[in-house]
C-alpha positions in Angstrom: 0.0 0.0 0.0 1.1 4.0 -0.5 0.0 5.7 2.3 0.3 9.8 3.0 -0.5 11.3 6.4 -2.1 14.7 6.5 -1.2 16.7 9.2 -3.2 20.2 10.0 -1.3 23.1 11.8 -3.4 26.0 13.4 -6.4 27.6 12.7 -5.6 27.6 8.6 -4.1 24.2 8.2 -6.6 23.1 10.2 -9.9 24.8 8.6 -8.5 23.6 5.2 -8.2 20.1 6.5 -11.7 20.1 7.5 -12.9 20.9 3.9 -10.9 18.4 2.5 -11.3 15.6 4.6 -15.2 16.0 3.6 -14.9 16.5 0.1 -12.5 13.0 0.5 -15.7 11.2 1.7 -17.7 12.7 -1.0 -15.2 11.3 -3.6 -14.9 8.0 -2.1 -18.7 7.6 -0.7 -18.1 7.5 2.9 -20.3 8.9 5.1 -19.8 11.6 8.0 -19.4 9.2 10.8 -16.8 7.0 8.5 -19.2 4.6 7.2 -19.0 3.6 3.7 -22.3 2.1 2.3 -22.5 -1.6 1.6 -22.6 -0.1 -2.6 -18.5 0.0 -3.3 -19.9 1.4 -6.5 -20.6 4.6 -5.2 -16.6 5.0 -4.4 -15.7 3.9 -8.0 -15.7 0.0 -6.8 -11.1 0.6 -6.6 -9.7 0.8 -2.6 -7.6 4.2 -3.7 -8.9 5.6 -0.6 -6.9 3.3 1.5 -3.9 6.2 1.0 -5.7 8.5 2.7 -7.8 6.1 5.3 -7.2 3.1 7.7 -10.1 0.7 7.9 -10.9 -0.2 11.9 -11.9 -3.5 12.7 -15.4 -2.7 12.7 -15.5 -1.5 8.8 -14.9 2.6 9.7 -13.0 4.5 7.3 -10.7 6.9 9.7 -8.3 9.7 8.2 -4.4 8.8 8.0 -4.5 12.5 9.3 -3.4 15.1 12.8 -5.2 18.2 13.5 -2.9 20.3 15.5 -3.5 23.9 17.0 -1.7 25.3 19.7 -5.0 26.9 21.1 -8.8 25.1 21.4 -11.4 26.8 19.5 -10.9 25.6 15.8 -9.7 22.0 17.0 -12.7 22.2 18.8 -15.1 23.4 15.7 -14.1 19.7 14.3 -15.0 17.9 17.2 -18.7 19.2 17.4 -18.7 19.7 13.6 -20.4 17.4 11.1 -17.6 15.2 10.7 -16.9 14.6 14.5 -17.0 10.7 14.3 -14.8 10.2 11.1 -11.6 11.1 13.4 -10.3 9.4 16.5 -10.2 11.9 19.4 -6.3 11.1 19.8 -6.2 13.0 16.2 -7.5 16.3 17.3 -4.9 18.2 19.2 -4.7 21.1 20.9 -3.4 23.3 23.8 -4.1 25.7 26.1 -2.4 28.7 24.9 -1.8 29.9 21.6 1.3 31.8 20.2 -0.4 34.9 19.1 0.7 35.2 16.0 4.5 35.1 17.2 7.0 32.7 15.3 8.8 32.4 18.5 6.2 31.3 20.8 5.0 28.5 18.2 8.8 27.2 17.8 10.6 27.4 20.9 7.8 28.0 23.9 3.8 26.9 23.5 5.2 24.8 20.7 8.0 22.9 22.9 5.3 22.0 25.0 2.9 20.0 22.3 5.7 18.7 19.6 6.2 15.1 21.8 2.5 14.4 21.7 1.9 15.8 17.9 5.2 13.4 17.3 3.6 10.1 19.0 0.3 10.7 16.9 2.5 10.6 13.8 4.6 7.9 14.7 0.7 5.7 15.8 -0.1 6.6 12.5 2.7 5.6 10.1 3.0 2.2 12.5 -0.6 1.6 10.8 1.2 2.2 7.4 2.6 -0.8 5.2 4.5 1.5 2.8 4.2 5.4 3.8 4.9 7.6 1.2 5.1 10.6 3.2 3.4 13.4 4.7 1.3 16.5 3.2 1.2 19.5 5.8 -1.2 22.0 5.3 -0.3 25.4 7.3 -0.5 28.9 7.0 2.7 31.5 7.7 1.1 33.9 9.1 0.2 32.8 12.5 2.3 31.4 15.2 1.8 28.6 15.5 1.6 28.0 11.5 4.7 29.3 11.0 6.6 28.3 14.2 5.2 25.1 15.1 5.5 23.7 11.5 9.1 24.7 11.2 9.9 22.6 14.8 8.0 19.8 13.4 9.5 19.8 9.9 13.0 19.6 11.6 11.4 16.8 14.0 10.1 14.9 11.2 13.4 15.1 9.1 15.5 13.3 11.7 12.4 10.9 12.1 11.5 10.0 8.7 14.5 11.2 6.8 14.2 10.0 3.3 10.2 10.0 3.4 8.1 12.8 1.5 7.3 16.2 3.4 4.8 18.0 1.3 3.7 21.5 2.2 0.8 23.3 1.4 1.2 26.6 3.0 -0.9 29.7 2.9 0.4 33.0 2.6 -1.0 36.3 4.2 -2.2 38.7 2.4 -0.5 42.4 2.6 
């Protein structure tokens, strides 16, 4: 199998991640709570959505994916959103404080303080994997902990996965 982890970072990675990961189930037919209908037709009758999900034992499709924010409120948006069961609550992360739009905070303070958890996630998650590809980050440079956060986890994942695929899509503030 070629897997790819997703992996949201603050309020934009994380708002984009939540439009994606429902127009995913739209293009492969599974449901909001990770279901997919008995019909593989309606999913093109291929398993091409095995990159992006991991089957539980019980037939639920789950996102290969993190949500990450250094504060609550949008992590919080997907777990009372529509799409609150397709995730595992271990996937959702988020802290106390945010960075306040400062690089600083994100890297070397608020940041510091989340990066072994965010790490373990990953790690679960590519454990699951039979042949990971990589990883597509979705983050904005703006913010703290966008900018920050995603640089101490890009130099965290280097030394983990090394030779893998990093993959960013990041979003840039306008002037």
């Amino acid at each position: 199998m070629r897997e790819c982890i997703s992996v949201h970072i603050g309020q934009a990675g994380v708002q984009i991640g939540n439009a994606c990961w429902e127009l995913y189930c739209l293009e492969h037919g599974i449901q909001p709570d990770g279901q997919m209908p008995s019909d593989k037709s309606i999913g093109g009758g291929d398993d091409s959505f095995n990159t992006f999900f991991s089957e539980t034992g019980a037939g639920k499709h789950v996102p290969r994916a993190v949500m990450v924010d250094l504060e609550p409120t949008v992590v919080d948006e997907v777990r009372t959103g529509t799409y609150r069961c397709l995730f595992h609550p271990e996937q959702l992360i988020s802290g106390k404080e945010d960075a306040a739009n400062n690089y600083a905070r994100g890297h070397y303070t608020v940041g510091k303080e989340q990066i072994d958890i965010v790490l373990d996630r990953i790690r679960k998650l590519s454990d699951q994997c039979t042949g990971l590809q990589g990883f597509l980050i979705f983050h904005s440079f703006g913010g703290g902990t966008g900018s920050g956060f995603t640089s101490l986890l890009m130099e965290r994942l280097s030394v983990d996965y090394g030779k893998k695929s990093k993959l960013e899509f990041s979003i840039y503030p306008s002037p």
